[in-house]
Structure formats: C-alpha cells, structure tokens
N, C-alpha and C positions, 0 to 999 in steps of 0.2 A: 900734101900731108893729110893722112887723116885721122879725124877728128873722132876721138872716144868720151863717150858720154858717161857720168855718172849716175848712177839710178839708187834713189831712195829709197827708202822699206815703202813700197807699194799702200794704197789709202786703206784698203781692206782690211790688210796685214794690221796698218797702224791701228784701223779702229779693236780692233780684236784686242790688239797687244796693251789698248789704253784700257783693258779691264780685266784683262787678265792673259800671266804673260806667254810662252813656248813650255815652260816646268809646267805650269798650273795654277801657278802662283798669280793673287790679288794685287793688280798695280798700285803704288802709293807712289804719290804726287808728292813731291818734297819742293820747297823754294832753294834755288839753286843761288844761295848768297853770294857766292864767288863769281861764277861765273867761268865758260872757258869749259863747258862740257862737250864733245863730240856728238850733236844732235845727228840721227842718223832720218829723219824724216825731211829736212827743209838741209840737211848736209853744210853745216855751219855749226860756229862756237856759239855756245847758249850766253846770252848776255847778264848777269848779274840782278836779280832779282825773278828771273824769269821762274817759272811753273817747270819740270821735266819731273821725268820718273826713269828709271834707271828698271829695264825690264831683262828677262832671259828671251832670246831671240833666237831661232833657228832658220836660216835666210837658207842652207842647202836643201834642207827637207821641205821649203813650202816649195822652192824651185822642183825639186823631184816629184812631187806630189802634182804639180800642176804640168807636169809634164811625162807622167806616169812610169816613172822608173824608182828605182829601190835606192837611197845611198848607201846601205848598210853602214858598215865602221865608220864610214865619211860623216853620217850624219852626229853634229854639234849643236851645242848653242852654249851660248855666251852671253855675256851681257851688254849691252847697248843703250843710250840716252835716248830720249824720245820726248819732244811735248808733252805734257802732263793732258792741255786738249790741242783740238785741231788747232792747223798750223797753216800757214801760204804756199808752206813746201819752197821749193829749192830757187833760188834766181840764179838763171846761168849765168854763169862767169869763172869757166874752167874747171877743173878739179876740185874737188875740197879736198883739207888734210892730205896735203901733201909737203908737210913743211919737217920734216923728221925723218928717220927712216920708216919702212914701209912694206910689205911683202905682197907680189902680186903674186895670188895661189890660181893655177890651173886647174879646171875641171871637164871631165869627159862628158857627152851625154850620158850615161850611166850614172852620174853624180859622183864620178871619184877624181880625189886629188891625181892629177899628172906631173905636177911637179910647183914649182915657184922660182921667184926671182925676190932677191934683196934690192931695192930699190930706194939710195941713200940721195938722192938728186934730182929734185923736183922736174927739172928740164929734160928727165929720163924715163918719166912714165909714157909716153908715146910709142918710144921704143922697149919699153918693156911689154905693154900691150900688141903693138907690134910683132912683135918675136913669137908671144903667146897662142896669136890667132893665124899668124904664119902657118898654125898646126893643124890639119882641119880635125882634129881629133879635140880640141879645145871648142866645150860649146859656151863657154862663159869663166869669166875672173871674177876673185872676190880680190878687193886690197883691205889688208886685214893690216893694226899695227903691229909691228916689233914688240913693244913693249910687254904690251899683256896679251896679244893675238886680238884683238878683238875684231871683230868684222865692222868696217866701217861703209863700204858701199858694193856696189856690184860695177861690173862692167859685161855688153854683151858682144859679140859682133857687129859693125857698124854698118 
C-alpha cells in the first residue's frame, strides 16, 4: 500500500506569512485560549494557551509560481492558523485532520481544479488519494475542510 505524505506550509512560505499574510495584511499574533485550531505549519491542534495567528494563505499560487504556470480563476486564498513564531514542524504520525469530513480537490499541472472527492472516513483517504493520482493528469491534492473550504495541507505524488 502506499504511503501519502502530508506536507506543511513550506518554512519560507511560513516565515513570510509570520509578517505579513497572501492579502497584504499585517500578521497579529493572538493567544489561542481555547485551544483546537488547525495549525497548518507542524499539521496538529494548537493547544490552549499557545501563540498562533490566523493569516490569508494562497498555497495554489505559490505552488504555481514555483512551478511557473498561471492558476488563473483557480487561484485562492483563505484563511489558515499558523504559529505566531517558529515551530518543530510536523511529527510523523499519519494524516492530520482527518477526523470529519474532508474534500480531496484535484489539480493539473496548469494549477486547475480537476475535480474532488468527499471523503467522510478516515480509513478512506489512501484510496481517495489513490484514485486521484491514478490520473496522470493530477500533479498534486489539496485536502481542504467541508466546513468552511479551508486548505488544511497538500498532498503530492509519492
């Protein structure tokens, strides 16, 4: 069986995004009393008291840009949690956020959506990845949540 990796907002990306975010906009560092935000840099729940900041993030357009194609219409951003500073980054141990539903959205090398998959079953993302990269038309997944869309990590070919 194989194994698909989750990939973090890249250290660059974060350091950028910790001053200022994909809009333009000024990062502010808030203490996250609750606790239980979707950190998208170390791909874990923020723990209650922790440091994050809540930035706009454009994860198709830096992929496009570093890869020199256009997304046009494709190109988003949205909002994502992030350490307020540096972090250890991610400790393997399978997926994060995968405990809800889930959408794995397709994308071409060109940076366009090809489609998705609703993915209500944690035990199901292998085979939704799977199916995905079955495509060779498919150069990468984002798994965005249901709820609000928001882009929670990447996935590439393994």
């Amino acid at each position: 069986m194989t194994t698909y990796l989750a990939r973090p907002i890249d250290p660059t990306a974060l350091k950028e995004l910790r001053s200022a975010d994909d809009a333009g906009r000024r990062t502010v560092p808030v203490t996250d009393e609750e606790g239980g935000s979707p950190l998208r840099c170390c791909l874990r729940r923020s723990a209650p008291g922790e440091r994050v900041a809540l930035v706009s993030y454009a994860p198709l357009r830096r992929w496009a840009a570093a890869n020199g194609v256009d997304p046009g219409a494709y190109d988003e951003q949205g909002p994502v949690f992030v350490h307020a500073a540096e972090c250890a980054g991610p400790q393997p141990a399978g997926l994060p956020f995968v405990n809800a539903h889930r959408v794995v959205r397709r994308y071409s090398a060109e940076g366009h959506i090809l489609g998705g998959r609703l993915v209500e079953d944690a035990d199901a993302f292998a085979a939704a990845f799977g199916e995905a990269f079955d495509d060779p038309a498919v150069a990468l997944v984002h798994v965005r949540a249901v709820e609000y869309g928001c882009f929670l990590y990447e996935v590439r070919r393994p």
